[in-house]
KEDO-587321 format. One line per field, with one value per residue (C-alpha): x, y, z. Coordinates in nm, 3 decimals. Layout:
BEGIN
xx: X	...
yy: Y	...
zz: Z	...
This chain:
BEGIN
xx: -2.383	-2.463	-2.633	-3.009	-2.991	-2.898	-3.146	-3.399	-3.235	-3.326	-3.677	-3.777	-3.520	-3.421	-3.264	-3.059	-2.874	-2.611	-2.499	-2.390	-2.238	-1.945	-1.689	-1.301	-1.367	-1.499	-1.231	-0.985	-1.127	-1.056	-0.730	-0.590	-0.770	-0.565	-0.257	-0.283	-0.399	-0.059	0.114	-0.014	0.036	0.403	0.435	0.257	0.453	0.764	0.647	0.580	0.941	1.115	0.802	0.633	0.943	0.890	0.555	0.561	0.437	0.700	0.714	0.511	0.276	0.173	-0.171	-0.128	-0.318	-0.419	-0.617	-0.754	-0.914	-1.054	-1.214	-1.318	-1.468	-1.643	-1.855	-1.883	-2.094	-2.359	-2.527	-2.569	-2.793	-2.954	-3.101	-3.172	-3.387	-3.538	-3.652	-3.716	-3.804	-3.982	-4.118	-3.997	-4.077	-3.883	-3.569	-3.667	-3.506	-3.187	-3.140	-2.929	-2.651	-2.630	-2.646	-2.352	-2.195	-2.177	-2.031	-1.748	-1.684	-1.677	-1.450	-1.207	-1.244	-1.139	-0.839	-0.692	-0.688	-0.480	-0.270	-0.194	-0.068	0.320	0.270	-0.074	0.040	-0.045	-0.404	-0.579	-0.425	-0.704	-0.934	-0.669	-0.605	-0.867	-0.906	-1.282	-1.222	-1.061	-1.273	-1.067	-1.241	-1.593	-1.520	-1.368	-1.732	-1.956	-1.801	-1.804	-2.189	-2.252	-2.092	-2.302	-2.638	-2.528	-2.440	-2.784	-2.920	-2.760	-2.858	-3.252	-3.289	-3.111	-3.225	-3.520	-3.336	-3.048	-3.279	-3.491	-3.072	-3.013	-3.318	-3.200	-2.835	-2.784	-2.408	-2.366	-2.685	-2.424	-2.258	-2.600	-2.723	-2.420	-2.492	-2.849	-2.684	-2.938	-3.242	-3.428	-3.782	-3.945	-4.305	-4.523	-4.504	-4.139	-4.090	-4.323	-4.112	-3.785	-3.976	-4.041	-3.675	-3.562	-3.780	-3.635	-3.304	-3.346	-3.483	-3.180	-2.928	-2.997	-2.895	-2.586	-2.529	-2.516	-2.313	-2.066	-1.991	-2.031	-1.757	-1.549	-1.526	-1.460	-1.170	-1.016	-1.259	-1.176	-0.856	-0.715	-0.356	-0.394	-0.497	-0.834	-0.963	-1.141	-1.486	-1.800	-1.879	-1.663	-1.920	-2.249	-1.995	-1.875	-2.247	-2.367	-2.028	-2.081	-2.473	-2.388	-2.033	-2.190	-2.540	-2.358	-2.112	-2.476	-2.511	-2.193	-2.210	-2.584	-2.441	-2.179	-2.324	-2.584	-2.350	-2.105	-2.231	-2.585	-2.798	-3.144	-3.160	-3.458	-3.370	-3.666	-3.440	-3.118	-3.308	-3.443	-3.125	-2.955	-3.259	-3.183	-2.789	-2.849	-3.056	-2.779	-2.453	-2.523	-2.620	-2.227	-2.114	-2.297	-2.112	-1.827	-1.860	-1.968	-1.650	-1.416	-1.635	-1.544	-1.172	-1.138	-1.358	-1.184	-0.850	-0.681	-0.311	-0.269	-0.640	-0.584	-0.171	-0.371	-0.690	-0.396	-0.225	-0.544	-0.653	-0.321	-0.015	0.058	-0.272	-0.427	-0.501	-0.652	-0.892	-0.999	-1.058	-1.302	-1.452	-1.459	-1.465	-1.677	-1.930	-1.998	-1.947	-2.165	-2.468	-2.418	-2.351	-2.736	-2.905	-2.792	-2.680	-2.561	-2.184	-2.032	-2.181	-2.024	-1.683	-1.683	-1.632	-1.465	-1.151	-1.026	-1.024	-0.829	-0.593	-0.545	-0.435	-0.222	-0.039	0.132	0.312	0.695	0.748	0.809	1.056	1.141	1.169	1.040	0.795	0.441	0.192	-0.003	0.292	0.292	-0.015	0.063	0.425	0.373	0.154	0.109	0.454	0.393	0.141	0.243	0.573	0.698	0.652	0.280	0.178	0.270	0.088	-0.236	-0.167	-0.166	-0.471	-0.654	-0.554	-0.705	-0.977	-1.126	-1.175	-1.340	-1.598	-1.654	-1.761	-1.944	-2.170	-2.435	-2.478	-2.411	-2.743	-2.897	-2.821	-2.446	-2.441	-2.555	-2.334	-2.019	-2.130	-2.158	-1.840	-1.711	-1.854	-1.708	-1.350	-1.434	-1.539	-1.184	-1.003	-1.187	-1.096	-0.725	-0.770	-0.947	-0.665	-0.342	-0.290	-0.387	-0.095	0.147	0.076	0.145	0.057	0.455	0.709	0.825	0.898	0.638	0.603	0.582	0.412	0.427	0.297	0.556	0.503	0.470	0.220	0.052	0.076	-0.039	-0.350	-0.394	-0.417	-0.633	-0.908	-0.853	-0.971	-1.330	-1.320	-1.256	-1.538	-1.793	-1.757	-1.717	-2.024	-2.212	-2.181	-2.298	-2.640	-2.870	-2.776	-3.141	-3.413	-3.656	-3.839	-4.213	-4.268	-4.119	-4.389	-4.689
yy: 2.412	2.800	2.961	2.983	2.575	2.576	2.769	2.524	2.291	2.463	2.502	2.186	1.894	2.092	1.764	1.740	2.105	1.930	1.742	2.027	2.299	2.232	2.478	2.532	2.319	2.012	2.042	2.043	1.764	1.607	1.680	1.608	1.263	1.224	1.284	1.054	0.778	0.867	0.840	0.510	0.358	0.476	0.315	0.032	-0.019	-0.007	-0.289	-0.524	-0.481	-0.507	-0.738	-0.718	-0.664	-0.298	-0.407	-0.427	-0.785	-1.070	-1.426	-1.493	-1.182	-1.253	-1.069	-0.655	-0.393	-0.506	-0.810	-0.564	-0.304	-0.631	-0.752	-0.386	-0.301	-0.659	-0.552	-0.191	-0.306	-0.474	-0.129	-0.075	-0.433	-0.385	-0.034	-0.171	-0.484	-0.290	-0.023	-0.277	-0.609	-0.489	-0.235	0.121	0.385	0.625	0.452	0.450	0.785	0.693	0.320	0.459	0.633	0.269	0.037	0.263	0.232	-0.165	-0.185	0.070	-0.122	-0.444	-0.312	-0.170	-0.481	-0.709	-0.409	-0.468	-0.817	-0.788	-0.556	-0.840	-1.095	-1.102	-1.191	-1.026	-1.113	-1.475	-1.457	-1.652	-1.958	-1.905	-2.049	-2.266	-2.427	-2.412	-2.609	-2.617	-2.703	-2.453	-2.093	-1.859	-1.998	-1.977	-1.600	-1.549	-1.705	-1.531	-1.211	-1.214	-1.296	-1.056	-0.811	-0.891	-0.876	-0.507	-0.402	-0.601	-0.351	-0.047	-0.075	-0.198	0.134	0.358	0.297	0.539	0.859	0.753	0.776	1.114	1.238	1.126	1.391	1.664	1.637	1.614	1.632	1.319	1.143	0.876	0.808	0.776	0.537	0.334	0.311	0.182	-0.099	0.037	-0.028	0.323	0.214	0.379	0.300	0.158	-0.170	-0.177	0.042	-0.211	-0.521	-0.276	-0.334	-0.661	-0.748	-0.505	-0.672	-1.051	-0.949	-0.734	-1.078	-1.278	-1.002	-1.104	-1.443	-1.349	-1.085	-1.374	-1.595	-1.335	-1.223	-1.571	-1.696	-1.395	-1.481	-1.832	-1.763	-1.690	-1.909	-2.235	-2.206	-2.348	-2.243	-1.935	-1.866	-1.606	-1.722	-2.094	-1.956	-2.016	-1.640	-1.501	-1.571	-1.378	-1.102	-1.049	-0.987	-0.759	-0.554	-0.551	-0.441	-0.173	-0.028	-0.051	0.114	0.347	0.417	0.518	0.759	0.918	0.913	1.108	1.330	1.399	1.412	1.657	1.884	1.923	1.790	1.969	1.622	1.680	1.409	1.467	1.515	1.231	0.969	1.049	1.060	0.737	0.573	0.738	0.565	0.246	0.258	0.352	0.042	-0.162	-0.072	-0.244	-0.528	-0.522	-0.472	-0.759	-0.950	-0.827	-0.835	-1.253	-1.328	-1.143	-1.303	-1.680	-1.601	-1.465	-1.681	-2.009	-1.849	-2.073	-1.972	-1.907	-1.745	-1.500	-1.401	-1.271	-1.059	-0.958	-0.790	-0.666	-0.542	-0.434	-0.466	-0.285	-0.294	-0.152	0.165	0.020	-0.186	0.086	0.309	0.120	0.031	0.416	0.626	0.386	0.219	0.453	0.820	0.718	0.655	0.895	1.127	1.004	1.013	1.368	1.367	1.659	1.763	1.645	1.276	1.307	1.388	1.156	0.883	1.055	1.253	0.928	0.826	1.140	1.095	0.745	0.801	1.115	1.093	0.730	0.749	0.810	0.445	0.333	0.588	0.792	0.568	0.848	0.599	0.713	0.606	0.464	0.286	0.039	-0.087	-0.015	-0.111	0.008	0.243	0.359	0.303	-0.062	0.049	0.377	0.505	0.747	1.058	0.967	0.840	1.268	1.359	1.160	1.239	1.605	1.590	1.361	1.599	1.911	1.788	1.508	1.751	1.992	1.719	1.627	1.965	2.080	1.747	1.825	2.146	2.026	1.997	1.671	1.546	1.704	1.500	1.138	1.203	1.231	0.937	0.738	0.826	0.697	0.389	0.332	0.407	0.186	-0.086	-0.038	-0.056	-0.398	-0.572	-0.437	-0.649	-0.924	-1.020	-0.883	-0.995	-1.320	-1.352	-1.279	-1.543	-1.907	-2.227	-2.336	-2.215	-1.957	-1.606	-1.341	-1.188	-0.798	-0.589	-0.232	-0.080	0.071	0.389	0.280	0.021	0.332	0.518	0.223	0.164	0.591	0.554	0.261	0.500	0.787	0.536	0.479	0.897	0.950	0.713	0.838	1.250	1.170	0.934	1.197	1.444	1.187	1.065	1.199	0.995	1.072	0.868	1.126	1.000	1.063	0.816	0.514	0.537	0.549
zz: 3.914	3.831	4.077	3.900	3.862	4.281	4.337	4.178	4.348	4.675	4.578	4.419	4.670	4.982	5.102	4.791	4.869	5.117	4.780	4.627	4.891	5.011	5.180	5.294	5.588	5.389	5.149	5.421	5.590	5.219	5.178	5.542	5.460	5.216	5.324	5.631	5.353	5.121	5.464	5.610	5.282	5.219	5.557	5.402	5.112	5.379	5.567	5.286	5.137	5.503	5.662	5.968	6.177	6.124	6.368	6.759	6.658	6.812	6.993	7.159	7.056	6.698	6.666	6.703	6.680	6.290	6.434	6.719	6.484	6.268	6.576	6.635	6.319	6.265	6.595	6.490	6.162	6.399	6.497	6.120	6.057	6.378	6.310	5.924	6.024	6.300	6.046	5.723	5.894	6.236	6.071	6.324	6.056	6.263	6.215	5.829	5.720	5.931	5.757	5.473	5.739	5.950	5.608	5.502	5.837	5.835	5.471	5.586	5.880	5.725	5.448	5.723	5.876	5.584	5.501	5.857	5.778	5.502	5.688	5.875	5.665	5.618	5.210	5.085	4.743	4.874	5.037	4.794	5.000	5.209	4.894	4.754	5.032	5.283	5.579	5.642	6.003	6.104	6.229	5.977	5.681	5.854	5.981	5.573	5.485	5.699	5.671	5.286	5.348	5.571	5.318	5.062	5.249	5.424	5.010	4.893	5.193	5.076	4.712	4.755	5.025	4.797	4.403	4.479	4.569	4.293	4.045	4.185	4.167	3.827	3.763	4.015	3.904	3.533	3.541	3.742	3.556	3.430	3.784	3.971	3.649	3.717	4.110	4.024	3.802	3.490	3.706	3.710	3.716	4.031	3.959	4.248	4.172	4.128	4.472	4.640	4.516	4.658	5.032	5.006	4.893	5.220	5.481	5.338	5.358	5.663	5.825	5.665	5.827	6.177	6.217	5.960	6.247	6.521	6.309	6.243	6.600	6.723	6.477	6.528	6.913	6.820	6.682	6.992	7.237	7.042	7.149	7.426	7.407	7.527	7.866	7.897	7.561	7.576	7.712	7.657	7.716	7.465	7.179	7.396	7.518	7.133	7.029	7.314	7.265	6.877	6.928	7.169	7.033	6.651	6.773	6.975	6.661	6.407	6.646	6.603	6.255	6.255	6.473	6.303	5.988	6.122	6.282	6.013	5.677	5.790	5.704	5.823	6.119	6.391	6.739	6.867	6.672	6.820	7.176	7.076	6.956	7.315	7.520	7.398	7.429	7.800	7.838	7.654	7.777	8.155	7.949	7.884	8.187	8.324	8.068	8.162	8.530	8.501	8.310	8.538	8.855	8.708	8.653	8.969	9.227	9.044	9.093	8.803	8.756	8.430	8.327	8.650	8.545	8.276	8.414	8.682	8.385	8.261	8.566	8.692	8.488	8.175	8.009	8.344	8.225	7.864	8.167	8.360	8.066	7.917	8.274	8.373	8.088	7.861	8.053	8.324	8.273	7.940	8.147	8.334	8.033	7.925	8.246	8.285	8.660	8.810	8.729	9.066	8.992	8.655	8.803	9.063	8.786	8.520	8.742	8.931	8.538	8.443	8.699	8.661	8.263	8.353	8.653	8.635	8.291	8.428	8.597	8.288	8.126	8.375	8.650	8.895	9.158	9.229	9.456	9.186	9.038	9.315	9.163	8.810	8.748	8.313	8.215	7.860	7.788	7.703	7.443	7.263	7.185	7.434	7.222	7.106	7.492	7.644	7.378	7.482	7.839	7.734	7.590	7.797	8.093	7.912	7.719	7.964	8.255	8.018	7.928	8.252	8.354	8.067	8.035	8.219	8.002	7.672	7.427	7.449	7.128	7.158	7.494	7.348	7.091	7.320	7.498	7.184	7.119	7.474	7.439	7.103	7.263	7.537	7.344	7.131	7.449	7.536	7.229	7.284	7.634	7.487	7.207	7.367	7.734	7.629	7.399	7.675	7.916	7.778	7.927	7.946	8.144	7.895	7.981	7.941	7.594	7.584	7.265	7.188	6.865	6.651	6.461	6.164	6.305	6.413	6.114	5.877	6.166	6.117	5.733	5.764	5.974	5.709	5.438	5.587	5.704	5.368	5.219	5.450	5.379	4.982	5.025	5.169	4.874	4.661	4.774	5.074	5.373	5.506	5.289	5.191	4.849	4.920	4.612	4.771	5.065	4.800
């Protein structure tokens, strides 16, 4: 676009301008995208000509980090429903202009979810089985059901909120008039009547998202609470703890992705909705921890062997530190990120944390005994290879502390943006404990199993992430992830 046409641009759709100015850092950000993607799925293409031995995945330990990021990601698309059918269905006009940014968020999630799946499977070249011969007892063909439902209502979402400003683009942007023509599926009529029937359409299927959303986490969790083989699974509480952790890690991942998208794609997002959006995630994430807490208190007061071998090694084996992370580091310091407390409060939490991550790795490798290594006989060892796990102690030594002490006088929307991001991480490192100790611990008096992600596990899991980075930046060059189409209000 020449620079008279921008100009005009400027003038006549300010919000438009982010569509079309991009710099060296964007295209960067593009191109380092890429190459992890080109990476992961070399690694990829290795792993489904030599199978999933190339994986950490063993006997007894047949779910990995694949079915950990699916479990992940299928709770991560709950923030984007919730903040749609609170804007569409309840009717919060502030959350209005934001809709687009969560709607997009749940279909990337649920499209990373469903590629981590396939990850999974040791012949992909065979998954319609799952239609051909499907077992309609059995929870994988209602998760495969609800998800593909789900899916479709988030997309129905997406479309209905977006025609509006696809067609105002098809006006603004001549050059991509056939792309944006093709996104609105030939519909272009924006006339009242037709913007009106858009609203209705959003508020029905903003009020047919929500019990989808139960449905979906509640199956999710089922298909690890219906099974009794396992020791730590068969709950009752799995299926409420799975939607509490998918409403706060997927409404504390929108916020993320505004601030994000304000800070470095320079979307015009107002501070009063972050604020709001930080309000409520302080309010949910003790709603979590309760959660939390009442599972832990039943496994522990009953004192059953084999459910308590395996909140022992949550708690204090090798997946201690994946425990107290997410007890530390993403449910407290969070609220206390967002009820600004003074910095020694903040540290108080967060440097036992620190300390905990960083000075207990050598018991495993090393074999150099610590004080803490009483307590915590395998650190990260038993999760990360040894040269990726100094690497993340580096950094968590130099980058935690530095958050810790600069909280307090971070901007407030910087600040519920970093504890967002915590609670996301924490969240991750609860479905890590919810699927993998589990798998370790048997029933029968067989040995212990033992997992540790390879690196090409890793590197196919890295790839995997780069796919929905990659979506969301290109996505965001292509329509305005803030609605802001005067006409559709009229």
């Amino acid at each position: 676009m020449d620079s008279v046409a921008a100009r005009a641009l400027e003038r006549e759709h300010p919000d438009l301008v982010p569509l079309i100015r991009t710099g060296w850092g964007y295209y960067g950000t593009v191109a380092g995208l890429l190459a992890l993607i080109v990476l992961g799925g070399y690694t990829y293409i290795r792993q489904w000509i030599e199978g999933l031995a190339i994986t950490g995945m063993n006997v007894p330990v047949s779910w990995g980090l694949y079915i950990v990021n699916f479990v992940f990601f299928v709770g991560l698309s709950a923030g984007g429903i919730l903040v749609a059918a609170l804007a569409h269905a309840v009717g919060v006009e502030r959350l209005k202009p934001i809709g687009r940014v969560a709607e997009l968020g749940a279909i990337s999630c649920l499209i990373l979810a469903a590629i981590f799946v396939f990850l999974d499977l040791g012949r992909p070249d065979r998954w319609y089985h799952l239609l051909l011969y499907a077992r309609f007892q059995s929870p994988l063909i209602w998760d495969f059901a609800i998800v593909a439902i789900y899916l479709a209502i988030a997309m129905a979402l997406g479309y209905f909120s977006t025609r509006a400003d696809l067609v105002r683009c098809m006006e603004a942007l001549p050059r991509r008039r056939a792309l944006y023509r093709l996104l609105c599926l030939g519909y272009v009529d924006v006339s009242p009547p037709a913007l009106a029937r858009d609203r209705r359409t959003l508020k029905v299927l903003a009020v047919a998202s929500i019990p989808a959303a139960v449905l979906l986490h509640s199956i999710t969790a089922w298909l690890f609470g219906l099974l009794k083989a396992h020791p730590g699974w068969h709950s009752a509480l799995l299926a409420p703890l799975f939607i509490v952790s998918a409403s706060v890690s997927g409404l504390a991942m929108v916020i993320v992705a505004l601030v994000v998208a304000r800070r470095f794609l320079r979307v015009a997002v107002q501070d009063d909705v972050i604020h709001d959006l930080g309000r409520v995630l302080v309010l949910a994430i003790p709603v979590l921890g309760y959660f939390l807490f009442a599972e832990m208190l039943t496994v522990l007061y009953a004192g059953e062997p084999a459910p308590l071998s395996v909140f022992q090694e949550m708690m204090f084996g090798r997946y201690a530190p994946i425990f107290w992370f997410n007890l530390m580091l993403g449910l407290l310091l969070p609220i206390l990120l967002l009820w600004r407390p003074p910095r020694w409060a903040v540290a108080t939490v967060g440097i036992p944390a620190v300390l905990l991550l960083s000075l207990v790795p050598y018991q495993l490798q090393l074999a150099i005994p610590t004080p803490l290594g009483r307590f915590f006989p395998y650190v990260l060892g038993i999760f990360l290879p040894a040269w990726m796990e100094y690497t993340l102690i580096g950094l968590l030594t130099i980058v935690l502390p530095l958050l810790l002490l600069a909280g307090p006088r971070l901007r407030t929307v910087d600040r519920i943006g970093c504890a967002a991001g915590l609670v996301v991480l924490g969240v991750l490192a609860e479905r890590a404990n919810i699927v993998l100790p589990p798998l370790l611990k048997t029933l029968l008096p067989y040995p212990a199993g033992s997992y540790t992600p390879t690196t090409p596990e890793l590197l196919i899991v890295l790839g995997a992430y780069s796919i929905g980075g990659l979506a969301f930046v290109l996505l965001a060059k292509l329509f305005p992830l803030v609605e802001a189409h005067p006409a559709a209000e009229g």
